[in-house]
C-alpha positions as a printed Julia matrix, in Angstrom:
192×3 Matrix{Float64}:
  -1.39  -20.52   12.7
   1.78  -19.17   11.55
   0.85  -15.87    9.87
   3.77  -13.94    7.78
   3.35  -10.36    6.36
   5.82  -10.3     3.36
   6.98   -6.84    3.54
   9.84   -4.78    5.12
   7.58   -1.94    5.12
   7.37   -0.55    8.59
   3.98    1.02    7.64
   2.41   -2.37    6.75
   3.67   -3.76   10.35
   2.29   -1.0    12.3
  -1.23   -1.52   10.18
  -0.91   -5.24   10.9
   0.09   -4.62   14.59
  -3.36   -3.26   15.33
  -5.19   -6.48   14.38
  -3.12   -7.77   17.81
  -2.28  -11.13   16.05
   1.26  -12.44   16.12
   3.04  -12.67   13.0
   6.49  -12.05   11.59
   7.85  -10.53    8.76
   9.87  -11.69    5.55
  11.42   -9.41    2.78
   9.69  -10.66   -0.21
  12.28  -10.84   -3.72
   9.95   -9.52   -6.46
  11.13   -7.67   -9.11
   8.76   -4.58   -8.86
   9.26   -3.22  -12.58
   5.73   -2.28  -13.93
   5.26   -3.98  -16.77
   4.35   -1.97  -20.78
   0.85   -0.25  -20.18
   0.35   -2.14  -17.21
  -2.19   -0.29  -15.58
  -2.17    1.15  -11.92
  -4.91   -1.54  -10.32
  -3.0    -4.76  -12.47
   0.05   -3.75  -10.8
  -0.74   -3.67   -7.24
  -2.57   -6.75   -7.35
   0.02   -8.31   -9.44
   2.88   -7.05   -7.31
   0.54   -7.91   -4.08
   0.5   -11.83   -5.33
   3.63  -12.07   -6.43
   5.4   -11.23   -2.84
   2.39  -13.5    -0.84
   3.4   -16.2    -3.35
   7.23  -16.0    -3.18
   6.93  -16.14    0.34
   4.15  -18.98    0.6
   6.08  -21.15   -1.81
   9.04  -21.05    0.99
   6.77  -20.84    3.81
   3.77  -23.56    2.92
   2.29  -24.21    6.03
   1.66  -20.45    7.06
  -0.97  -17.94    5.97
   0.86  -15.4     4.08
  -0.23  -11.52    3.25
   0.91   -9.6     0.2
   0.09   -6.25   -0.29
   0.99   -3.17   -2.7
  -0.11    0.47   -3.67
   0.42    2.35   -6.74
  -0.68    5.87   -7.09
  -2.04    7.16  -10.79
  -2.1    10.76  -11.85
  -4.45   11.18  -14.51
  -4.24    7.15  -15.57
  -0.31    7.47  -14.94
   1.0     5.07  -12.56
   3.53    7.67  -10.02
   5.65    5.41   -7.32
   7.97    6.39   -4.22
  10.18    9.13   -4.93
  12.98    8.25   -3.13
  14.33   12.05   -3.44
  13.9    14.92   -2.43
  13.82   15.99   -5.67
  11.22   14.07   -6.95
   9.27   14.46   -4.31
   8.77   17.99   -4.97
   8.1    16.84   -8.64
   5.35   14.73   -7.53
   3.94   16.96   -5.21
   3.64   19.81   -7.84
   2.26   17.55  -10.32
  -0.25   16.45   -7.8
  -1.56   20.29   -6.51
  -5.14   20.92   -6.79
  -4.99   17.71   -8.84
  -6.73   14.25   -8.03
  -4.57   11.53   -7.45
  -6.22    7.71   -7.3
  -4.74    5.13   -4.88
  -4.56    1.26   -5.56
  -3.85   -1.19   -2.85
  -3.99   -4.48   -3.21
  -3.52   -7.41   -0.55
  -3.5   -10.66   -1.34
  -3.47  -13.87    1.35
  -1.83  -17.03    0.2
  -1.58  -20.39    1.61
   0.22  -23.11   -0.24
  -0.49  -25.88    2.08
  -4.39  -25.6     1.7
  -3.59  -24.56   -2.09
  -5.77  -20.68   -1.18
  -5.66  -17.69   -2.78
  -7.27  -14.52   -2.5
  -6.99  -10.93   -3.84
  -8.8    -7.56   -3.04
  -7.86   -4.41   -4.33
  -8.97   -1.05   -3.18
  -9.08    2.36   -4.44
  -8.76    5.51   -2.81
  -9.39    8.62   -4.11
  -7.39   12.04   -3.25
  -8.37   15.73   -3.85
  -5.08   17.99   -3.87
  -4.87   21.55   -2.46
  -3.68   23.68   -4.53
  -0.16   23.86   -3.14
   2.45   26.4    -3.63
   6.34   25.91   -3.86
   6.78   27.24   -0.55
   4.12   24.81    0.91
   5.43   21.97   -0.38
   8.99   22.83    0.32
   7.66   23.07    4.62
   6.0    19.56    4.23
   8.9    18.05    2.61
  11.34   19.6     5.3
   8.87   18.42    8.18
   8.0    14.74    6.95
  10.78   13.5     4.52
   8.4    11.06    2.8
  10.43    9.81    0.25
   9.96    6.6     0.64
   5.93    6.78    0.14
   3.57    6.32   -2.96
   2.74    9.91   -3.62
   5.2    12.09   -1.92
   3.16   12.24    1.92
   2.03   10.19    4.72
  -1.52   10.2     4.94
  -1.01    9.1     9.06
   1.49   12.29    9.85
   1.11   16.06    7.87
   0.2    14.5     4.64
  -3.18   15.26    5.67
  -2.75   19.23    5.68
  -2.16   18.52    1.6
  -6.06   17.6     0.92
  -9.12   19.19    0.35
 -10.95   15.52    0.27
 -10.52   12.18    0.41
 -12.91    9.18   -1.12
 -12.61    5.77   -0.39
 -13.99    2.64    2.19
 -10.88    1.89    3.67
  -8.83    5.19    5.49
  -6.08    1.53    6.16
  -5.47    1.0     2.34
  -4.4     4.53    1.79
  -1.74    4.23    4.55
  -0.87    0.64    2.42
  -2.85   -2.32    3.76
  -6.25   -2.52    3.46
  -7.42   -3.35    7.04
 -11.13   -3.85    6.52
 -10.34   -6.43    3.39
  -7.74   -7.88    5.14
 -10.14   -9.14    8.07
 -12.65  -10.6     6.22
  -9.73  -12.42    4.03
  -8.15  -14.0     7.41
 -11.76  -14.83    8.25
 -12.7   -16.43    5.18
  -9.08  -18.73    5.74
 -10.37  -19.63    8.68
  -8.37  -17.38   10.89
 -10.69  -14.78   12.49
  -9.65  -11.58   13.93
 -11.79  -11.1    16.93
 -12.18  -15.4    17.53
């Protein structure tokens, strides 16, 4: 079975790497612009489809995985900084504040005409965190290119009082523990 993760993310490879099944990886082309009130859950499982189907439709005979995460402040969907700058923003917003996490995975297979879809939420309790707190993690981790300004995996975790969820895997961006029983259900078992 030809298995494709459609992602450039190097945090989705390493998740996918501990599964220990060989697979490769293609840059999906999705436009990633949320849509008007879209809200936070819609768009990762829309955005999570959308890159397994792009992918399947040039790639039909392989088993292809999708996945996205968008963070929500208070209903209000917050993405990947990409600054330092906002970064800080994000992180200030997000002191002794809780932050909800949705990431969806999705596994398509055009040959056998198969879909399917999870998404999972993850909940996140803030520290309160001062200026010169965040200004040491931002120095430290640089995690500008991350849903939420920090890396759950690294120092991210000093920023939390609690976290809330079934999956630790989907906060870090691909639900693990979905993703399993997905490949399972497709007839492609983890631990065959």
């Amino acid at each position: 079975m030809d298995l494709i993760l459609a992602s450039t993310s190097l945090y989705r490879k390493r998740l996918l790497q501990r599964l220990q099944l060989p697979f490769r990886c293609i840059a999906p082309r999705v436009d990633e612009t949320a849509q008007p009130a879209e809200a936070a859950p819609a768009m990762a499982a829309r955005l999570a489809l959308a890159k397994a189907r792009v992918v399947a439709a040039a790639n039909p005979g392989s088993l292809v995985i999708g996945s996205d995460q968008v963070a929500a402040l208070e209903g209000s969907p917050i993405g990947k900084p990409g600054t330092h700058t906002r970064a800080r923003e994000q992180l200030l917003a997000a002191a002794g504040r809780t932050v909800q996490f949705h990431t969806a995975v999705a596994l398509c297979w055009q040959q056998r005409d198969m879909e399917q879809l999870h998404t999972e939420p993850f909940t996140v309790q803030f520290r309160p965190l001062s200026a010169t707190m965040i200004e040491s993690y931002l120095q430290r981790e640089q995690p500008y290119d991350c849903a939420g300004s920090f890396k759950c995996e690294g120092l991210g975790i000093a920023l939390f009082e609690s976290l809330a969820g079934t999956d630790p895997t989907s906060l870090e961006g691909l639900p693990l523990i979905a993703l399993t029983g997905m490949l399972a259900k497709a007839g492609y078992p983890v631990l065959a």
